[in-house]
N, C-alpha and C positions, 0 to 999 in steps of 0.2 A: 601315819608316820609321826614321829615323836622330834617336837623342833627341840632345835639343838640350843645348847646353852648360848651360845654366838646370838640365835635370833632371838631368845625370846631376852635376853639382855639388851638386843638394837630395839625392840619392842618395850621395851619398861613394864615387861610382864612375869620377871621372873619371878620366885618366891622361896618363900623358903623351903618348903615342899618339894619343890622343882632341886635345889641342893641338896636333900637327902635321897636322890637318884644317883646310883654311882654311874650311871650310864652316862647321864647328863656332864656327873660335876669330873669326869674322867677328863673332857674338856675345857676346865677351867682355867687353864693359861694356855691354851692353843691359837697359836695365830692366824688370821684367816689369811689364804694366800693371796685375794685380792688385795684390800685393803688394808692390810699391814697392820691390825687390829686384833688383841686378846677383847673377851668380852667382857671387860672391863673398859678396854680402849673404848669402844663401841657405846658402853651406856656412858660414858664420859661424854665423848663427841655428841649425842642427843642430851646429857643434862637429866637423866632420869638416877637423882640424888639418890634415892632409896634402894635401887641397886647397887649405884656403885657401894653401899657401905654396906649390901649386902654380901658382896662379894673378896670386901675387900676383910670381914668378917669369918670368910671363909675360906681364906686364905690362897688369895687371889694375889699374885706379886704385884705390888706397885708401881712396878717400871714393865712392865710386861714382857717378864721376860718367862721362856719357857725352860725352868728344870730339865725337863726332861729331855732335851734334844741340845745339850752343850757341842757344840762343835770342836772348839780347844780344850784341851786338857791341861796340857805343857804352861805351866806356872810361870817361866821365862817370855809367854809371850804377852801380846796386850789382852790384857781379858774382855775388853771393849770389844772384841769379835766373838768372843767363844756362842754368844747366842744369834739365831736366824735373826734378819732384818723385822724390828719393827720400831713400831709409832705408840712411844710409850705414853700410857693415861697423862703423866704431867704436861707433857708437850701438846696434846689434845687438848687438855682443859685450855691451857693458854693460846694454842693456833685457832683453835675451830668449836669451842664450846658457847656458845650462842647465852645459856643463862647460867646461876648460880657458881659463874666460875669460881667464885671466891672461897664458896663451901666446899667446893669437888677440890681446889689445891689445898687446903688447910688435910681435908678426909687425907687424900695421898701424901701429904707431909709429916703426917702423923702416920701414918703406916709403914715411913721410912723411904717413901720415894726420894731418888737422885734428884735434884734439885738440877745439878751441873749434864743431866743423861742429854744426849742427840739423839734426835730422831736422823740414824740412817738415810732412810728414805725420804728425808726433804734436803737435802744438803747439810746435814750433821748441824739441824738448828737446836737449840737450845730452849728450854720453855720460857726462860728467862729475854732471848730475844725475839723467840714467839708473841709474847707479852707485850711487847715495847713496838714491834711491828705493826700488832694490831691491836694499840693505842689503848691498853688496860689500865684502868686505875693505879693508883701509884702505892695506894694501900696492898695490895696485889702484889704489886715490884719489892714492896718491903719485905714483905712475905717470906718471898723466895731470896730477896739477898740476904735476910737475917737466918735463914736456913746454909747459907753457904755457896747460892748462886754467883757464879763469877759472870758481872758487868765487863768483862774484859774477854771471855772467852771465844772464838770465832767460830764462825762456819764455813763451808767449803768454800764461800766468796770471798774470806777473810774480812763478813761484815762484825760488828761488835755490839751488845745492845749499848752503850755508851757513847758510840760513835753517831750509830741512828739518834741517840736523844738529842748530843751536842749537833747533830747538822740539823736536826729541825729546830732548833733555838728554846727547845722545853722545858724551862725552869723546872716545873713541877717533875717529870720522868729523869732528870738530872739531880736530881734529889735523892729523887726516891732508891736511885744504882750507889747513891753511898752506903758505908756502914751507920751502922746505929746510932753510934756514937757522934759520924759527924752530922747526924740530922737531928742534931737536937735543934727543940726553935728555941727562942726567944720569951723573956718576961710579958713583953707586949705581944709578940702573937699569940700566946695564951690566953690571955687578958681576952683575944677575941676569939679563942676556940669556946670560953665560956660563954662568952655574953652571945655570939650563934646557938651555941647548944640552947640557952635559957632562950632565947627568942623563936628559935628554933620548934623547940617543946609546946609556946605560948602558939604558935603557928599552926602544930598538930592541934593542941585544943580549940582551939578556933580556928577549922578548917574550912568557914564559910566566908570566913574576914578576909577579905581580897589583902586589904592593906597589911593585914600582920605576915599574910603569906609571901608576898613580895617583899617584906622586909626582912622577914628570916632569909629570902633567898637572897639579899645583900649582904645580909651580914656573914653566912656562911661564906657566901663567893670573896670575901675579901677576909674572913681566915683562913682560909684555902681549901682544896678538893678533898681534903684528909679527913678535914669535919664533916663534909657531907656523908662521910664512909659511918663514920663514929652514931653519925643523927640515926643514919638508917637500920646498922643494924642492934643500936639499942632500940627504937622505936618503932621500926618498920614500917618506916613513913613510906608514902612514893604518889603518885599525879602529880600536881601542879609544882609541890617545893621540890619533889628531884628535881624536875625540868629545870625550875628555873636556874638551882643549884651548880650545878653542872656547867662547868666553862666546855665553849663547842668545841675548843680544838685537843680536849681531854675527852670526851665523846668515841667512843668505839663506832669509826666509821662502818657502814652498810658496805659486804664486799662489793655490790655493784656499783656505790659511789667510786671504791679503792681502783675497781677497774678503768671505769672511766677514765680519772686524773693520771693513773700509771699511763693507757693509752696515748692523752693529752698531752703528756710531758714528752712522751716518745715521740711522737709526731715533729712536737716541736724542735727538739731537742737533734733530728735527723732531716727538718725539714721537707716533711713528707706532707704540710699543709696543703699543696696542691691537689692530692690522689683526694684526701679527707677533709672537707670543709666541715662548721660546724652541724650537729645533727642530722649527720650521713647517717641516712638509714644501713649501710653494711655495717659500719661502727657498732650502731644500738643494737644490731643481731649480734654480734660478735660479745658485747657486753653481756645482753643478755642470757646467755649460752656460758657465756665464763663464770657469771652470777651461779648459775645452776649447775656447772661442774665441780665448783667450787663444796655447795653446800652436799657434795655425793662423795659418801666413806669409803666407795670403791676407786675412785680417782686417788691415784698419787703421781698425779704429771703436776709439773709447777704452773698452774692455771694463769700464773701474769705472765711469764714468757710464751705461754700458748696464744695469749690471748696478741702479743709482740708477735709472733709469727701468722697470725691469723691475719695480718694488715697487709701481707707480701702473698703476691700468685705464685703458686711453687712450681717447677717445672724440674720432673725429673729428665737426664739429659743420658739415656743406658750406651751402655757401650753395646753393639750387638755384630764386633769385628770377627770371624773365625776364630780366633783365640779364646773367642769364649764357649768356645766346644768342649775346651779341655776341663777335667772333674765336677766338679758340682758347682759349676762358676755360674751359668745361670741359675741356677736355684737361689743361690747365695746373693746374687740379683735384685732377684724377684722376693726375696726376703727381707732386704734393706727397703727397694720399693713399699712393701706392703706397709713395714715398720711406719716411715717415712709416713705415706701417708694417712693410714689410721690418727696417725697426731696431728697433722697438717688439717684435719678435716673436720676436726673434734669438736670447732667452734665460730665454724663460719656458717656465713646462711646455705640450706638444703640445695641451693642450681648454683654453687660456687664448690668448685673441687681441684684437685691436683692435676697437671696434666704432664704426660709420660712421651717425651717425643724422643729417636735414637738417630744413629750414626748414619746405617744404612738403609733403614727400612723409610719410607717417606709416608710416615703413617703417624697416628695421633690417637694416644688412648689416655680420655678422659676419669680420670678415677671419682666419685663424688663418695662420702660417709657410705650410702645406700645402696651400694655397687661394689664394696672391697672385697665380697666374697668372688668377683667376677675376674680379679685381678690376673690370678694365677693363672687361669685359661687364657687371656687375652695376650699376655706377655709372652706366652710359649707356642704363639702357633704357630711359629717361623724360626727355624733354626738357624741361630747366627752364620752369618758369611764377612767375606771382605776385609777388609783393609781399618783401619784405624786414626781413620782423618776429623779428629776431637775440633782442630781448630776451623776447618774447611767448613764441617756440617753445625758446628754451633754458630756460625755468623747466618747460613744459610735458612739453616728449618730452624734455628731459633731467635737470634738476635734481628734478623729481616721482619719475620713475619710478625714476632709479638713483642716487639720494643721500634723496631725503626718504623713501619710504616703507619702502628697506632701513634708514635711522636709526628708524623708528618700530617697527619689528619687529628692531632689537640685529642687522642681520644684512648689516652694512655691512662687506665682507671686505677691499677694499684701498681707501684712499687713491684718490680720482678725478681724472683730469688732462683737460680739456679744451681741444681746439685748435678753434679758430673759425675755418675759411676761404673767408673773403667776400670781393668783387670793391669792395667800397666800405662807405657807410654803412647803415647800417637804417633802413628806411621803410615806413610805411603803420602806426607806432604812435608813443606819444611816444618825443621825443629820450632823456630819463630813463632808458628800461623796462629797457634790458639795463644801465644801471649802478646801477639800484635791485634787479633780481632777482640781479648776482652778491653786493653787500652784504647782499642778505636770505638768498640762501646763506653767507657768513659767519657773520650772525646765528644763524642755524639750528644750522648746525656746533655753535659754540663754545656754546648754551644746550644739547647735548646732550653737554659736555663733552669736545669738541676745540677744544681753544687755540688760539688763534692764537698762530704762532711771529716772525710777523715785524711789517711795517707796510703790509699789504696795502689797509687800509681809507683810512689817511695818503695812499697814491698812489694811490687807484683817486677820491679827492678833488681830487686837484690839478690 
């Protein structure tokens, strides 16, 4: 069987040969349904350069977008939808291309890629705060603002890359989001873009001289990161003087560093230091696993909010009252379950899983990653009955057994998240019950010394 232009482009084996097959190159901007990837997306995301300028030679759209399958037509609307969801090459290059980012954006800027395009499928990010997220050179930033990337544009968080630079306090990525004009430097820090470059140069030739190496890489680090950009790719220096070159906190962190400190911050930031001391092995499974979803072109879940949910035991809570007899309401059920926990499970360690407890049944179905095909069968082998007592049986088969009596014996290991999925209201107890047992859950929490972090009691009042 003859691979397809999609793989032998994830492969960095395509040719030219392999494009004068119409079979092939009939898929040249086809998006894959997984991974939200033309095969250009694709060799971009691995950094196999000679593709991409193979393809983009051959007229491979820049933004990846497919011709052929326009959705809108109607000119009056936003043309921003007329094409299927994808993850266009620029945004690749800056979210997730690991080398020669610098060369893959220049190739796609000159091709005529959108500078200002969203990737859809990550929350309408930008390449331009793609970049700034994951701490790209500032020559990079130039790049794409002197292209027409707007430092100011948002995504669906209403974050800005301008915003991210000003709250990390980064001179140098605050610079770099001005126009051209206001980044002009100075008489004197030219004075030491040269005398780096010239020391610089004297560094390469005498690449054994400890002492000239480490003085080029002072004099660069104090005309700043820009020159390091200039040294390298006129000279294509790199060991010891990048290294030294290179201020750390301009450094493209390791996503497994990124996930840690995100985790770190959240810990702290929710007070959940009790559940996660330092170097909890569940953590470093969790990191680990997030490290490695991270670097796979078929994931498009937000890998740091997964990795935010992976810190909480999920407890689905089903409604399984008569009422749910009527049309396809268990299915629809057992569909949100499924949903629910295929993501919940994605990044925890293998004997940690989701657990499914209900209304009436007094039963307990364990879901783990390696069992989801099991779900369906196990959810349906009792046809809902009874009454609709949401407040009665979540104090009882849930907040008793897995939050009050692991508090009363110190052996409450993570943080509990429950989702509640009912077809309507609770009946056959008072109206009250289930918003007097989640605030006497509160109560409980915070008199065995977990705080409340937010104003959960304010809104669960209003």
């Amino acid at each position: 069987m003859m691979a397809s232009i999609y793989d032998l482009a994830k492969s960095g084996q395509l040719t030219k040969e392999h494009m004068a097959n119409k079979e092939i190159i009939r898929d040249l901007n086809t998006i894959h349904p997984r991974t939200k990837l033309t095969p250009l997306g694709i060799a971009v995301w691995f950094s196999h350069v000679k593709v991409v300028k193979l393809l983009l030679n051959n007229g491979a759209n820049p933004d990846g977008k497919d011709p052929t399958k326009v959705q809108n037509k109607d000119p009056s609307k936003d043309p921003s939808k007329d094409y299927d969801p994808v993850r266009p090459p620029l945004w690749v290059a800056a979210a997730r291309s690991k080398k020669r980012v610098g060369t893959m954006t220049q190739l796609l800027l000159h091709a005529g890629a959108d500078p200002n395009i969203v990737s859809t499928v990550d929350d309408n990010s930008s390449p331009l705060l793609a970049a700034v997220k994951t701490y790209k050179p500032p020559y990079l930033l130039n790049a794409l603002v002197d292209r027409g990337a707007n430092p100011d544009q948002e995504n669906k968080h209403k974050e800005t890359p301008r915003e991210i630079a000003e709250a990390r306090g980064d001179p140098d990525t605050i610079k770099a989001l001005r126009k051209r004009k206001e980044r002009s430097l100075g008489w004197l820090h030219w004075i030491g873009v040269i005398v780096s470059i010239v020391v610089g140069v004297v560094a390469w030739v005498n690449a054994f001289v400890v002492v000239a190496v480490v003085g080029a890489a002072g004099a660069a680090t104090a005309a700043g990161p820009y020159v390091t950009h200039v040294i390298r790719r006129r000279f294509h220096m790199s060991g010891i003087f990048d290294e030294k070159v290179w201020p750390e906190k301009l450094k493209q962190p390791e996503p497994k560093e990124e996930f840690q400190k995100d985790a770190k911050d959240f810990i702290e930031e929710n007070d959940l230091n009790k559940f996660f001391p330092s170097n909890d092995p569940f953590l470093q499974t969790v990191v680990d696993k997030a490290t490695k979803l991270e670097a796979n072109p078929d994931n498009t879940l937000d890998t740091k909010a997964l990795t935010r949910l992976a810190l909480f035991q999920p407890i689905m809570y089903c409604d399984d009252s008569g009422s749910m007899n009527e049309g396809n309401r268990v299915e629809h059920q057992i569909d949100i379950v499924e949903r629910i926990a295929s993501i919940a499970t994605r990044i925890i360690p293998d004997d940690e899983g989701v657990k499914v407890r209900f209304i009436n049944r007094n039963t307990e179905i364990m879901i783990y990653q390696r069992t989801l095909g099991e779900l369906r069968q196990l959810m349906g082998q009792q046809a809902p009955y009874g009454p609709t007592e949401l407040g009665t049986y979540l104090r009882s088969r849930i907040l008793e057994p897995l939050v009050y009596q692991p508090l009363a014996t110190n052996s409450l290991r993570r943080p509990v998240l429950v989702f509640i999925i009912t077809d309507g209201c609770p009946q056959g107890e008072y109206p009250e019950t289930l918003k007097q047992a989640i605030l006497e859950c509160g109560r409980r929490l915070e008199a065995a010394g977990y705080e409340r972090t937010g104003k959960e009691e304010e809104l669960i009042n209003s």
